[in-house]
Structures are given as C-alpha cells and as structure tokens.
N, C-alpha and C positions, 0 to 999 in steps of 0.2 A: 551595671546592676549588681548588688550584694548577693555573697553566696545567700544569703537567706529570703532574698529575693528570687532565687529562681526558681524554684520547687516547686514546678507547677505550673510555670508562669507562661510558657510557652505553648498554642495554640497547636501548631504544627514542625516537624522536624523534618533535617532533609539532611542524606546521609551520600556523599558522593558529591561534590563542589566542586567540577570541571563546569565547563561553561552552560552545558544545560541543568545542571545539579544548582549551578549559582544565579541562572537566572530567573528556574522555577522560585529559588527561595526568594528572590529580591518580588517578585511576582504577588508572592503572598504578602510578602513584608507592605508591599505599595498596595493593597489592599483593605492593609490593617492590623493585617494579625502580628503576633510575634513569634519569629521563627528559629527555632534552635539548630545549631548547623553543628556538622561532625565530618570529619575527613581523617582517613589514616594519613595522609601527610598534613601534619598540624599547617603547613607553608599556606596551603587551598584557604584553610579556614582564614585566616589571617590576613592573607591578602583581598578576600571578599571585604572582612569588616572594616577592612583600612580603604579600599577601596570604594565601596558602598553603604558603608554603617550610616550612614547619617539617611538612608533613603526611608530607614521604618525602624522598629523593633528586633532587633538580634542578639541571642544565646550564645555566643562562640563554647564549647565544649571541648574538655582536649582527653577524654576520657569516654567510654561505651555508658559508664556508668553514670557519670556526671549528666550526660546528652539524655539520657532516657528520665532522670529524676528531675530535668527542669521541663519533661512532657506533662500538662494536663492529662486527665484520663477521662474516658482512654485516648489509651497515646494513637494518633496518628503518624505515621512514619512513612516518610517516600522516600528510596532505595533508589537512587541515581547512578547506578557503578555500571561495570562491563557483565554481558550476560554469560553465565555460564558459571564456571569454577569460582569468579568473582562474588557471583551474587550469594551461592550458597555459602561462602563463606562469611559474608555480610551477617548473612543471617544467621549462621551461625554463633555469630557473635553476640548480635543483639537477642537470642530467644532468652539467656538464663535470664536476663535485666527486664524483662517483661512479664504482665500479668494477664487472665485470660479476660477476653474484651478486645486489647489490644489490638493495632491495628495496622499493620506492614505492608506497605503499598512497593512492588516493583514497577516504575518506569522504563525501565529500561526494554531494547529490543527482545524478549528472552521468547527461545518457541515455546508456543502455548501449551507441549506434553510437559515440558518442566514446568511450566504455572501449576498445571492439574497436581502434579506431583509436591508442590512446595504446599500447596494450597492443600492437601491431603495431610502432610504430614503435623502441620501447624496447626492445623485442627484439631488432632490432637492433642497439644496443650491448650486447648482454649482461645486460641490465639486467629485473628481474622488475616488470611493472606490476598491480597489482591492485586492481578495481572492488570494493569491499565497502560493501553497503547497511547501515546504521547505523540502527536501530530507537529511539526510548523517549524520544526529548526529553531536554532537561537534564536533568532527572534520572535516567534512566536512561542517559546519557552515565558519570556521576557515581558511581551504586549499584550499573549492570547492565544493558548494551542487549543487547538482540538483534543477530546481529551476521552477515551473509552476503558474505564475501569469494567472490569468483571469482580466476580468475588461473589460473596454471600448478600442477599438484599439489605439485611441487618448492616453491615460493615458499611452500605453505600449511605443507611439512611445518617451515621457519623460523620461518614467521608466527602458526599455527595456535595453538601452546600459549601465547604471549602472550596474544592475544580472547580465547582460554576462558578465559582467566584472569580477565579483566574483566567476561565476559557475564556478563546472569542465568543465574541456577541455575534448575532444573524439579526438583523431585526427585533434588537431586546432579549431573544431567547441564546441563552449559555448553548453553544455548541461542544454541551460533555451529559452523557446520560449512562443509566447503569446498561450492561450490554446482555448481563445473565451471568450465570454460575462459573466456577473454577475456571477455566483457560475462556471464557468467551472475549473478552474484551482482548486480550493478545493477538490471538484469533485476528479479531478485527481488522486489526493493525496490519497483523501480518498481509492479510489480503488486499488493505489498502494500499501496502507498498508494492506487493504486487500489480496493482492495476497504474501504480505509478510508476513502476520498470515500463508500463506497457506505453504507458503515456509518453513519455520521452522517449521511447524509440520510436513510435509514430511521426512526432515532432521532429527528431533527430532524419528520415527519412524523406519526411515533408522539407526539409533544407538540403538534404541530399540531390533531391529530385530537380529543384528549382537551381540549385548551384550546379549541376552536372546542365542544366540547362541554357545557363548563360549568366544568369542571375548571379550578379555582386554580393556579400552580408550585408552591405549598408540597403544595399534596396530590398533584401528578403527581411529585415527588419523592417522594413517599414510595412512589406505583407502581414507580416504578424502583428504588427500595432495597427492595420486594418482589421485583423480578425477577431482581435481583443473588442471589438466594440461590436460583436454578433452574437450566436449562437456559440464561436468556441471562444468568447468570454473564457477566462480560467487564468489561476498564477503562473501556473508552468507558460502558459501563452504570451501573456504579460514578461516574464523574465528574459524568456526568449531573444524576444525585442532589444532587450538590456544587454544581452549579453554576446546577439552580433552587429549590434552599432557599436561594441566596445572597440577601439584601437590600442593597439599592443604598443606603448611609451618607448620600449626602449628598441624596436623594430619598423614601426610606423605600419605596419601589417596588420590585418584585422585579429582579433584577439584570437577566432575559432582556428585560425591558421597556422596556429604557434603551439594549439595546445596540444600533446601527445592522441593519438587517436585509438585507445585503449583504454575503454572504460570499467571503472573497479564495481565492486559489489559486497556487501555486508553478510547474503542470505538472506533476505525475507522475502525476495522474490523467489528464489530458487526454492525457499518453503513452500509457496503460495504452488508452486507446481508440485513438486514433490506430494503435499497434502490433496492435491487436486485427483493425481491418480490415484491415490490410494484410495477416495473417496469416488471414484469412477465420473466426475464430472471435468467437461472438455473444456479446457483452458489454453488453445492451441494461440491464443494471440500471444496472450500472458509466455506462454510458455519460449515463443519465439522472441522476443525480448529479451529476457535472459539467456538464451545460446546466441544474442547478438552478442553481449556484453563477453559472454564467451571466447565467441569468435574470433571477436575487438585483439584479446587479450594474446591469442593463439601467435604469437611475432613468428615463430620457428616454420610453422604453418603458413601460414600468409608469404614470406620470403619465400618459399619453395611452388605456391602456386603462384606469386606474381611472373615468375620466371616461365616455369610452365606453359599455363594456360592463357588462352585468348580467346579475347569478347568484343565487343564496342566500347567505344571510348567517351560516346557523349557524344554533344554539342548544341549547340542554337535550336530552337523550335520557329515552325515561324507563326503561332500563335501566343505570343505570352501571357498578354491577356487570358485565356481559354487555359491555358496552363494552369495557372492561379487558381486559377478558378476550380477546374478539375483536382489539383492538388487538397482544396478548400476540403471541395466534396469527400475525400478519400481520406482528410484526417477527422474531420467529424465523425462518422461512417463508422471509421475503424476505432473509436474511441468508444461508442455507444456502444462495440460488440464487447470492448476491451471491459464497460463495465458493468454488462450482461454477465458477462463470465463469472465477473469477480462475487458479483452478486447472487449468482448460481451457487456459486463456493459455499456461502457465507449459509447460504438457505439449506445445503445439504449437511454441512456442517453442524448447520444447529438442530439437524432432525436426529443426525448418529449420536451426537454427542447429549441430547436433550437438554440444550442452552436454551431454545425460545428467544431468539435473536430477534429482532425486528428490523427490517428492512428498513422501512421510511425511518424509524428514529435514527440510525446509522447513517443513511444519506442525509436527515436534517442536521446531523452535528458535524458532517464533512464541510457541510455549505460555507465555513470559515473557518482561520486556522489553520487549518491542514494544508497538507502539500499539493492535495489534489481539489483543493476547492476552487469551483466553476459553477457556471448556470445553469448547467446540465443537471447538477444534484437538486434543485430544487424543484426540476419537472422529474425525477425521479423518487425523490420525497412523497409527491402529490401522485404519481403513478401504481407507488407500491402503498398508499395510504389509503387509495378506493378499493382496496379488495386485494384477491389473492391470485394475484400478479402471476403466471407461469412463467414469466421470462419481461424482461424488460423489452425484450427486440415485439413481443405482442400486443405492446402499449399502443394502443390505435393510433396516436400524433407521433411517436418516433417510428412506429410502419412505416406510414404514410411518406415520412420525412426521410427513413432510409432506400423506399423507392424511388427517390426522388432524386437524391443524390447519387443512386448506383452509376448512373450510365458516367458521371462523372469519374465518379472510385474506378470503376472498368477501365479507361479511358487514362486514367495515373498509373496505376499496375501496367498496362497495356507497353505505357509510352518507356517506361521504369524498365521492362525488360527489352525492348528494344533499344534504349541508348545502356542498357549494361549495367543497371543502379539495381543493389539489392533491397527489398523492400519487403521483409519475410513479415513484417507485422501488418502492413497493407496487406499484403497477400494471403495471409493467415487468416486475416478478419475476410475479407472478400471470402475466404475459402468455406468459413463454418457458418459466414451470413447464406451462401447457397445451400450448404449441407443443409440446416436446420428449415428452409424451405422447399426443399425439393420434395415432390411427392414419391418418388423412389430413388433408391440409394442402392451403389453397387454393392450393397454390404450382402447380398443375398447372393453375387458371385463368389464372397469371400466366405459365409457358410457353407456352401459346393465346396469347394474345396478344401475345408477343412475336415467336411465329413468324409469328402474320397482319400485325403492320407492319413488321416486317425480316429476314422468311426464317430465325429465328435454329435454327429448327428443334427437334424436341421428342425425348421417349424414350415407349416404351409402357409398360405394365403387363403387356402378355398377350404379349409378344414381343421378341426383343432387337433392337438396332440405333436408327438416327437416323433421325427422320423431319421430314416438310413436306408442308406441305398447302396445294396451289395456290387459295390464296383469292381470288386476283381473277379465277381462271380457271372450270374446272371444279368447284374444291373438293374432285377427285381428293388422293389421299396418294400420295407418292411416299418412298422410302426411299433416303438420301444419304450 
C-alpha cells in the first residue's frame, strides 16, 4: 500500500505481536477488516506479514506515529503487551499521537484496579480506555475467543461490532458483550480464571483419586471421554482425555508421568481470592486451588515432609465401577459450587464497584471460546436470566441435582482420605456445600468467644439488639 494510501485506511490496530497480539490481528484481517500492526521489535512485525500477509489487509508500521495515522477515526486500538510497567508504557507512548474519541483497548491479563485507574486518567484527555478480558488461548485468539470488554458504553457502541465480529459464535450469537464501566470486564476475566484454577484442580484430583486407585491414564482417559458426552460436557474435560492418552515419544511412558509435578501460575487466580476477601464473599474452593498450585511448587517443603510424615499409600478398590462413578458425582458437584462462588464474586463485585454486571449475559458469552466453556454455563445463563438468582446452588434443578449427587461426592472425599489422596477442592466444595445449607452454624461458639477475650460483643436469637457478657465479673449480660 502507498504511503498516501494509508491514512486512514486501517479499520483496526493491534499493538503487541506475540502470538496472541498476531493472531487477534490475523482474526480481524480474515474477517475483513484492515489491520494496522506495530511492535517495538520491528522483527514481530515483519515476520507476521512475511508470514501471514496474504491471509487479509495489513499496515505494517515501524513508527507510534506512522501506526496511529494509518487509523480511521476514531482510532481503535488493542494493546496486546505484558500487564503492568509494560502496558503503561504502551500507553504512554501512544497518548500524545491520539485525539479525544479515540479508543485504546487493553487485552491483556492486567488487575482491574489498574484498569479503573488507566481508564480514569485517559479520560481525561478525551480519550476511551477499555479493560477487555480475552478468553480461548492461541487458538481461540485466532478461530474465536470469548471476549469482555468494559469501558464506557459510548466506546463499546465503536468497539462492540468489531469483537463480535472475531468472537466465538454459541448458536449464531458472538460470545462478547459490553460488561459495564472502568475495570468491569477485567473483573470478569479475572474471576473466570479464577474459577478455572478451580476447575483443574478438581480435574487434576479427580485423576489423582482414580490413579491412586488402580486406574492406568490410558483407561482414565477414556473416563473422561465418557464424561465429555454428559452433563460435565466442557473443554477442560475434552483436553483431559487428550492429554492422558498422550505417550511420552522419547520414554514410551505416559506423557502425565514425565511431566514435573509443580504447577505455575500468572495471578489471576490468586486475585480472584485476594479480591474475594476483601469483598467479604467465600470463595474457599477457588481459594484451595490456588494454595494447591502453591503447594505443588513448595520442593524444599515437600522433601522434608516426604521424609517425615506417614499416611496410606493407596491401592485397588474393589468396586471400580462405583468409584467412577462416585468420582463423576464429586467433580460435577464441586464444580457447580466452584461456579456459585465465582459468580457470587462477580455479583458483589458489581454492587461495591456500581458496574451492573449481568450474570446471564457473562455466562452466555462463556458458553464458547473461553477456557471454561461447558454445558453447565447455559443452564446457568437460563438460571440467572429468570430472575434474581441468590445463589446458583438455589436453582431448583441444580438443588435437586446436587442432592443427588452428594452421597456420591461423600463417598469420593471419604475413600480420598482413607487411601491418603489430597483432595482440598473436593473437600472445600463438600465443605461450604453443607456450610451454606445447614440450619445452624458453629459460628455462634466462635462469637462466645470472641466476646469473652475481647468484649467484642454478641447478637441473640430470641431478641434484637448487641450484647456482652461480663465474664471476668459476675457473668451477668448486659446489652450495649
């Protein structure tokens, strides 16, 4: 294209050309649009169009200046880089080259206080910033991610019909919708990865329990490509399957066997908790997943308790059938609380921060794409879409269905600590599935004693108001 051809010419930009940077932009390109690319190493840019130029329309730019004057306006812009010191320098670069309208989309992982905050300050020039959580891995970059922009409504109504354009489809409809204001769609994300920390340790446990059991990978693969075709339908479930019928080439040993067993982590789970207590809502599955990945990681630790301590070591059941099966019950179970939680989060979340988040639009655009898309999100779609839902776990068909499955879950946790298999996200979901239906809770022993060692003072049962009860004294009650 002639320099006097570009001016303009470009529908959308994309600033950051690592593999998901290049294959959102090939995304748009094979859409239609023409997309202008920019990278601080000219190499990124370069090897895309040598690579993929012939798939659509591409701007190669080797200059802030040059990349921003071959945007139509307003310019839309999506910021693919590493989040933190990276991003604001990004932007840093591109504010002077921009006018107000404009439109600066972060993709990337980044916690949604620093959305709120980038999104504040760009306001101030006129300028539209938008947090949008980006679901689906490379390929889903590439094919069709799920997609949760926040930002200003205005920004979405510019921004909005490009994502849908790229998102997966669910039955015709674009799984990307606007989420709400400043950090909502970050937000979003965040908590989705969250409940997908929860989701693979579940998984991860659920293989644990069946292999400590007797059970080969090649045959608990093939469990999991049985359960892909039920109710835990879902990718992670599907992958699974992939990924222990896999044989390690150069060992002849199953792939899961070879791999280090200390799993890494980014932080967006560790946010999803971190932000949970702050927000006072109990995220103990969520939470237990990531102090697995902790744990995992803990070698210095682990050495010193393998030596130590002793347990059970496993071995054979003599029902394996009934195993399966119980195992079944206990990862559905604890998935449904895993996204109770997540979606507790999300609900309290958007009342402190006055986002107006919607439940069902957020599980309607999970439904494809994303990491965590299953069949599960479109009975929750249709759950939180008839009304105002207190909790997913109160849906009259997943009641019903997690009574139903308990004595199974009981019965997995049960067998898990007798043969010695930890199982803290089983256990955790089992834990706050009884907390939240019990009609009393010991929490009424643990106000007694806070108010006998620091006056913190209690409530009654049979009567309103705040009481204390003079325990070093008389033991008299007094009411304060």
């Amino acid at each position: 294209m002639l320099d006097s051809d570009r001016t303009g010419a470009a529908h959308v930009g994309v600033v950051g050309l690592a593999v998901m940077g290049s294959n959102l932009a090939r995304n748009f390109a094979g859409h239609g649009r023409t997309v202008a690319l920019y990278n601080r190493t000219q190499a990124r840019t370069d090897a895309l169009v040598a690579a993929h130029g012939g798939e659509g329309s591409f701007i190669a730019s080797t200059s802030v200046a040059e990349f921003t004057a071959s945007l139509e306006r307003p310019r839309r812009i999506l910021m693919m880089v590493k989040a933190g010191q990276p991003t604001d320098a990004t932007i840093d670069t591109l504010v002077p080259h921009l006018e107000p309208g404009d439109i600066v989309v972060d993709g990337g992982n980044a916690h949604f206080e620093d959305t709120r905050r980038r999104e504040a300050s760009l306001r101030e020039h006129g300028l539209h910033f938008v947090g949008a959580g980006i679901s689906g891995g490379e390929e889903g970059a590439l094919h069709g991610p799920s997609i949760m922009p926040g930002g200003s409504r205005e920004s979405y109504a510019a921004l909005g019909p490009l994502l849908e354009e790229i998102a997966a489809k669910y039955d015709g409809e674009p799984c990307c919708a606007w989420m709400g204001p400043d950090g909502a769609g970050h937000f979003v994300k965040m908590v989705h990865n969250g409940i997908e920390y929860a989701d693979m340790q579940f998984i991860a446990e659920a293989y644990d329990l069946l292999r400590t059991a007797g059970l080969e990978p090649a045959r608990i693969a093939e469990v999991f490509r049985e359960w892909n075709s039920g109710d835990l339908d879902s990718f992670l479930i599907e992958i699974t399957a992939e990924a222990l019928a896999q044989v390690d080439a150069a060992t002849g040993r199953p792939f899961v066997d070879v791999v280090a067993d200390a799993a890494e982590q980014k932080g967006t789970g560790r946010w999803t908790v971190q932000t949970a207590l702050e927000l006072g809502v109990p995220t103990n599955a969520i939470a237990e997943a990531v102090f697995a990945r902790s744990t995992s990681g803990h070698t210095r630790l682990r050495e010193a308790a393998r030596s130590a301590l002793t347990g059970p070591g496993g071995g054979p059941v003599d029902d394996p059938k009934q195993l399966i099966e119980d195992v079944r019950a206990a990862l559905w179970a604890s998935k449904v609380v895993a996204y109770a939680q997540g979606l507790d989060e999300l609900r309290a979340a958007s009342d402190a921060y006055g986002w107006g988040i919607d439940v069902a639009t957020v599980a309607r655009i999970w439904r494809a794409g994303c990491i965590i898309r299953a069949r599960l999100l479109e009975r929750i779609r249709q759950a939180y879409a008839g009304g105002d839902l207190p909790s997913l776990l109160a849906e009259p068909g997943v009641a019903r269905e997690l009574g139903q499955s308990q004595d199974g879950w009981r019965r997995a946790v049960t067998l898990a600590a007798n043969l010695g298999v930890p199982v803290p996200g089983f256990g955790s979901a089992l834990a706050y599935y009884d907390t939240v239906r019990r009609q009393r809770l010991p929490a009424a022993l643990v106000q007694g004693l806070r108010d006998f060692f620091g006056a913190h003072t209690y409530r009654r049962v049979d009567r309103d108001g705040v009481f204390h009860t003079l325990w070093s004294e008389d033991r008299s009650e007094q009411e304060v």
